[in-house]
C-alpha positions in Angstrom: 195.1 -10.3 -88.1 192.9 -7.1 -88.9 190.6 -9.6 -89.9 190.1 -11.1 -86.5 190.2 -8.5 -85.0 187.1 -6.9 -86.6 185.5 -10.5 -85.9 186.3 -10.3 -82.5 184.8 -6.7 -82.3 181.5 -7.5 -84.2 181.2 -11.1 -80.8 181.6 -8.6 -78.4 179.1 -5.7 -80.2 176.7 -8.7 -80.3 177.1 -10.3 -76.7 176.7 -6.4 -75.4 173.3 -6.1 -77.3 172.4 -9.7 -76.2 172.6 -8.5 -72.2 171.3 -5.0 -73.1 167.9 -6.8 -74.6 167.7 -8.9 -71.7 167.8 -6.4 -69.4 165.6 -4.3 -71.0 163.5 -6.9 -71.1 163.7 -7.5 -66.9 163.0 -4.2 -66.8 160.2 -4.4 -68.9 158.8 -7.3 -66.6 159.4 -5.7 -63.2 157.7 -2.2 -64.2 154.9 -4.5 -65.4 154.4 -6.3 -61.9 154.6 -2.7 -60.7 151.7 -0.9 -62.6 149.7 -4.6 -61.7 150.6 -4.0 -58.3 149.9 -0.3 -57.7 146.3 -1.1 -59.8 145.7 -3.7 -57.1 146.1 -1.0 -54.1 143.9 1.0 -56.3 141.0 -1.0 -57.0 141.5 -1.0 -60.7 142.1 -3.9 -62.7 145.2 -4.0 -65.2 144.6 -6.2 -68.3 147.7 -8.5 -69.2 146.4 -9.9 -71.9 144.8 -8.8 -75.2 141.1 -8.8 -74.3 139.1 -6.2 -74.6 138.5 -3.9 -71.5 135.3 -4.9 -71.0 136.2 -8.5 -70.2 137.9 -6.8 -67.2 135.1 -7.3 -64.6 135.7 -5.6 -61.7 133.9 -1.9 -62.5 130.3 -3.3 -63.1 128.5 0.2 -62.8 130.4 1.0 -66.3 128.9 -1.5 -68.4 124.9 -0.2 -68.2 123.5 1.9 -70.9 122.9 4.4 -68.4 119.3 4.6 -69.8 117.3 3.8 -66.5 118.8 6.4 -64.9 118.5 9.1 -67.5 114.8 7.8 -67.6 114.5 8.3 -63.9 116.4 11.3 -63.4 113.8 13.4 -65.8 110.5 11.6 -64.3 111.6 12.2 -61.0 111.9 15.6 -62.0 108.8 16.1 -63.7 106.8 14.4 -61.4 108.6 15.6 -58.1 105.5 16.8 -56.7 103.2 13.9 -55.8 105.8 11.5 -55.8 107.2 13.8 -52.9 104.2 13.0 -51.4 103.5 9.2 -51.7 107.4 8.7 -50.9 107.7 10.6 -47.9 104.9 8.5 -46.1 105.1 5.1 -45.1 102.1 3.8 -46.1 102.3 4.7 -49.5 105.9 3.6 -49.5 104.4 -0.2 -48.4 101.4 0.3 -51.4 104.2 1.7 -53.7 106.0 -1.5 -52.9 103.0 -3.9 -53.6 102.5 -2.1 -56.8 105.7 -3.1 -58.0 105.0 -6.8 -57.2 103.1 -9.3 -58.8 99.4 -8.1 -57.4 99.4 -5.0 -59.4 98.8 -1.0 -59.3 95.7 -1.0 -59.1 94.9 -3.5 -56.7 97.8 -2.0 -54.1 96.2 1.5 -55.0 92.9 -0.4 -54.3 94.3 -1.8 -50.8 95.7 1.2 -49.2 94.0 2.9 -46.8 91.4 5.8 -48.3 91.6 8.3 -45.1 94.5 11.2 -44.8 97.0 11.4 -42.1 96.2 13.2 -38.6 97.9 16.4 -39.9 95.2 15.9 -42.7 97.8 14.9 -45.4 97.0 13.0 -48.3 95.8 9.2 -48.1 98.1 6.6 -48.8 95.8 5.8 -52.1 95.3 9.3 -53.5 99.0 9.6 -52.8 100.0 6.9 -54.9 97.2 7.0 -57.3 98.6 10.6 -58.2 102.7 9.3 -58.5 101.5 6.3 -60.6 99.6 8.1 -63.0 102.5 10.7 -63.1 105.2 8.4 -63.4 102.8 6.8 -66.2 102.1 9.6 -68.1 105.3 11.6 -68.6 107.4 8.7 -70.0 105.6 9.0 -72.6 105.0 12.6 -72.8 108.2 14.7 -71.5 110.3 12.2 -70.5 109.7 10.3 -73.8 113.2 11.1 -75.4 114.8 9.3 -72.3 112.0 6.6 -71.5 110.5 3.2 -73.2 106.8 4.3 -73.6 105.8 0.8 -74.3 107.4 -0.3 -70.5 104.9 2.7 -69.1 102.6 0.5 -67.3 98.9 0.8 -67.3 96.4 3.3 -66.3 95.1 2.4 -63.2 91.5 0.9 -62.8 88.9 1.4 -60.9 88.2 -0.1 -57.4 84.6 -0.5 -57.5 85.8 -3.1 -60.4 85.2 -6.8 -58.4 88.2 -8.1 -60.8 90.7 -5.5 -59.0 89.4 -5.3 -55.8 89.5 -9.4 -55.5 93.3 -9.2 -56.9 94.4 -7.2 -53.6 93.9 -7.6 -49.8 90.2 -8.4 -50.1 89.6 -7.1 -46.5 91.4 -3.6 -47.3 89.6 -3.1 -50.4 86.5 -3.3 -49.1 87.5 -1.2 -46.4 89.0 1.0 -49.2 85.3 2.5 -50.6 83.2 1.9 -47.7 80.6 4.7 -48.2 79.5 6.7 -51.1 82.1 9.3 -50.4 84.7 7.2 -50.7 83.8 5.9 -54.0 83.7 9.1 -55.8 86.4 10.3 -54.8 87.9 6.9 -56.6 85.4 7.7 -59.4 87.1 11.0 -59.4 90.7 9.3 -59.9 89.3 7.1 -62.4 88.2 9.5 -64.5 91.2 11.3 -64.5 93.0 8.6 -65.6 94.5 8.8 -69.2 93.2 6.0 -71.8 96.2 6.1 -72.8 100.0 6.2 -72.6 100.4 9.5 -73.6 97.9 11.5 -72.6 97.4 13.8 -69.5 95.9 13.0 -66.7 95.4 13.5 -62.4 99.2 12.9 -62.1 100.5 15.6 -64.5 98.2 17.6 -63.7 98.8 17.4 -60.1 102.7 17.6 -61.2 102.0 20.9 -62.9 100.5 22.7 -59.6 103.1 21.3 -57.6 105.2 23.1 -59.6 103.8 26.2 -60.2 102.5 26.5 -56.5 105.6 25.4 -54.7 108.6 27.3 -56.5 110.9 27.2 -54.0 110.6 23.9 -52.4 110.0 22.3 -56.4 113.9 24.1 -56.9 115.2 22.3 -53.4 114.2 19.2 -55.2 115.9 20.6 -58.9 118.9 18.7 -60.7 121.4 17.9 -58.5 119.7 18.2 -55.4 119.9 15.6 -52.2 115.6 15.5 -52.8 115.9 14.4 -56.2 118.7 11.8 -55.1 116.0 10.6 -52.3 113.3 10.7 -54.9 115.4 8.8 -57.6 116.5 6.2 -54.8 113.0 4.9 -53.3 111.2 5.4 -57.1 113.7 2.3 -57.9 113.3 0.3 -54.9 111.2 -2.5 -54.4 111.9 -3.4 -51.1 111.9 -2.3 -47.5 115.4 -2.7 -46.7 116.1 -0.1 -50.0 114.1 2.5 -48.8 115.5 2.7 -45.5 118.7 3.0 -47.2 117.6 5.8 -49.4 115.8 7.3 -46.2 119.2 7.3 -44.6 122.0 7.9 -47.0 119.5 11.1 -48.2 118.9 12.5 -44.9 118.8 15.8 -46.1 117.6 15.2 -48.9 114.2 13.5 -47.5 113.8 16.3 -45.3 113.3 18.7 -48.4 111.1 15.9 -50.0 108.7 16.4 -47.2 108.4 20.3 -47.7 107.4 19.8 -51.4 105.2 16.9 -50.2 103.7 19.6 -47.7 103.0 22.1 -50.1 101.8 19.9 -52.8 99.3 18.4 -50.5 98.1 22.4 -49.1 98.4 23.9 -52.7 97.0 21.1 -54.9 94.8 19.0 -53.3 91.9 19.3 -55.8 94.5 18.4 -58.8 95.7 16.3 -57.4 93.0 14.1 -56.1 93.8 13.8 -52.0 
């Protein structure tokens, strides 16, 4: 009898263990679906299987390098001045455009109209002449920790070249250099530009007075500023329906973009070749 009745015992201490497992194991299962539900409402994606995070898909932003954007941030901020300038007026915005499609720098440079503004501001080709060169130049000087030199791009040529005056609008480039003033004033901006990636030229140079001339609207564009947001924004944009939304979602910050581009353009217009 004492003998059954340990046998009888040891069924019942197993059955129990049986039902505790399997309802742990509901348990297990419904707090599961919860956590998979709740990530849902969150806009997070929980993994149920044993890939690796990254074949999650959902957060896209996480898998770059990050390295355009550190490459960006510190041209953007060594160059704030003239690109201030070129990105705060809309003719320069359209040549900055052109130059990033398949008819080339100096051609759009080339093609944009030679004469300043009403207010006497800079001209649409100085203006981008000078950002070019200074976007150029300081990925591979200060920015060269963060940039790939050999994805600089090329010094700008000149427009009394036929080759790069035939690659643009043919009518706006000869409209471009109609008189002898005109021309050396781009002779000016040709000489100024480097021979190479690394060396300085009318953009840094035009940079470096910005800077020194316009402390305190060079610090309303500093790190972490809306300007520098704006400035980042339309440097990366290649079309017209980008800028407007850089124009817009940095209100603020393209109304401090235009005070440095004022200032630049009063201080340093012989450095920078307006």
């Amino acid at each position: 009898m004492e003998g059954r009745a340990r046998s009888v015992r040891a069924a019942r201490a197993y059955l129990g263990m049986t039902r505790n497992r399997a309802i742990s194991g509901a348990a297990f299962a419904a707090a599961l679906a919860g956590l998979a539900a709740l990530g849902a409402q969150q806009g997070c994606t929980v993994l149920t299987n044993d890939a690796p995070p990254d074949d999650a898909g959902v957060f896209e932003g996480g898998d770059a390098d990050g390295s355009a954007a550190v490459c960006g941030a510190c041209v953007v901020q060594q160059c704030a001045g003239p690109l201030s300038v070129c990105l705060t007026d809309d003719a320069c915005v359209e040549a900055s455009l052109c130059a990033k499609g398949s008819a080339g720098a100096t051609a759009c440079v080339c093609g944009a109209s030679p004469d300043g503004g009403a207010d006497g501001g800079a001209s649409p080709a100085s203006a981008l002449r000078a950002s070019y060169e200074c976007d150029r130049e300081r990925k591979c000087t200060q920015c060269a920790s963060s940039c790939a030199c050999g994805t600089n791009g090329t010094p700008l040529g000149s427009c009394d070249d036929a080759g790069a005056a035939d690659a643009g609008d043919a009518g706006a480039s000869d409209a471009s250099a109609p008189a002898d003033a005109g021309d050396a004033g781009d002779d000016a901006g040709d000489a100024a530009a480097p021979a190479d990636a690394g060396t300085e030229g009318v953009g840094s140079a035009c940079a470096a007075c910005a800077a020194s001339k316009c402390g305190d609207a060079s610090r309303s564009c500093g790190p972490g500023t809306e300007c520098e947001a704006f400035l980042a924004c339309m440097r990366e944009c290649t079309s017209a329906t980008c800028t407007a939304g850089c124009a817009a979602t940095h209100a603020t910050g393209k109304t401090a973009a235009i005070e440095l581009a004022r200032c630049t353009t009063t201080s340093c217009n012989g450095p920078c070749g307006f």
